[in-house]
C-alpha positions in Angstrom: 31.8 -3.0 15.5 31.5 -6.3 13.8 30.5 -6.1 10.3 27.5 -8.5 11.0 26.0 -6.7 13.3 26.0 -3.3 10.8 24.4 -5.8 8.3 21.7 -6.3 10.3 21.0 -2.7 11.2 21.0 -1.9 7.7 18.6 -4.4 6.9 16.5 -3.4 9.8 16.4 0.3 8.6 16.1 -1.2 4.9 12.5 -2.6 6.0 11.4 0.0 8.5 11.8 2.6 5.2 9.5 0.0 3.1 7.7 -1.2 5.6 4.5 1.1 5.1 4.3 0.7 1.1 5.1 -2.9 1.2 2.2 -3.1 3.3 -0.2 -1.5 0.9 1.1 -3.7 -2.2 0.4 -6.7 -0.6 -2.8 -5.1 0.5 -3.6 -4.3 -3.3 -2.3 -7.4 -4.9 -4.5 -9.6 -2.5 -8.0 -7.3 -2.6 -9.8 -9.4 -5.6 -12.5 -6.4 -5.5 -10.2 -4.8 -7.5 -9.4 -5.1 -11.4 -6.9 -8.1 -12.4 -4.5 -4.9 -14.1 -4.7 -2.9 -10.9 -3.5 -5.6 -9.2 -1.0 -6.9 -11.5 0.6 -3.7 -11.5 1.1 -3.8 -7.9 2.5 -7.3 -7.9 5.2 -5.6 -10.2 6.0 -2.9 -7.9 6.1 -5.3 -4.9 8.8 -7.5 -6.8 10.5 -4.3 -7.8 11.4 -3.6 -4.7 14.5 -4.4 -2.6 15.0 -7.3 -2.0 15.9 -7.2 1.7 13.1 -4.7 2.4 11.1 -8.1 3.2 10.5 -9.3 6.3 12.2 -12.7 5.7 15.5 -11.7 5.5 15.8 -10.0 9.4 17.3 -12.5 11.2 18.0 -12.5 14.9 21.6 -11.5 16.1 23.2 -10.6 19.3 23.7 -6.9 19.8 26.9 -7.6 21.2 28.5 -10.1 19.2 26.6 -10.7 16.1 26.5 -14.4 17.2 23.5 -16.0 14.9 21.9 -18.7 17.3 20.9 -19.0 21.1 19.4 -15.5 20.9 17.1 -14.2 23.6 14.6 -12.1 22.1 13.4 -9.8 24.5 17.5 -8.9 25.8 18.9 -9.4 21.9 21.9 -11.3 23.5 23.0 -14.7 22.7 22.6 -17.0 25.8 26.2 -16.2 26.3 26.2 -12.8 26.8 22.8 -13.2 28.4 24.5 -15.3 31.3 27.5 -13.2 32.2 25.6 -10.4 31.9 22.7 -11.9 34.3 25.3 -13.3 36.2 27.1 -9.8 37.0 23.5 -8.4 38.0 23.2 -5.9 34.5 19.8 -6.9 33.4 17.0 -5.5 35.3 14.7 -8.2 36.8 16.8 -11.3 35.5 18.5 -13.3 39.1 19.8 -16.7 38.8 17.3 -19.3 39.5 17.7 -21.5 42.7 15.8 -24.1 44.3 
């Protein structure tokens, strides 16, 4: 397996861990019902944390290849791999367009 593609799942799992405490952070450092130290505590934690816990630093990558650009959301492929593999009839409810 390429070593860009484990990068990315790492990163993936990285935020899914963090995902639920980032969430409340952000929540705390943005309520202004609460005190300024309260808040300012939780804008510490928030920085405290890994860095690639954030949402900013997923980036897109084929499954297959770990090709960077072109990349078809919904299939994860790069248009590449999305064409042979539409091409040899592998993904369900893709057909080449004719008219």
């Amino acid at each position: 397996m390429r070593i860009r593609i484990l990068r990315d799942l790492k990163a993936r799992q990285l935020l899914a861990d963090n995902e639920v405490t980032r969430q409340a952070y952000r929540y705390i450092t943005r309520n202004e019902t609460l005190p300024a130290r309260v808040r300012h505590q939780a804008q510490l934690a928030l920085n405290s944390m890994p860095k690639q816990s954030s949402p900013a630093y997923i980036h897109n990558r084929c499954a297959l290849t770990g090709h960077g650009r072109g990349i078809i959301r919904e299939f994860k492929l790069c248009r590449t791999q999305f064409r042979l593999k539409a091409l040899n009839g592998e993904l369900p409810g893709v057909k080449k367009a004719s008219w």
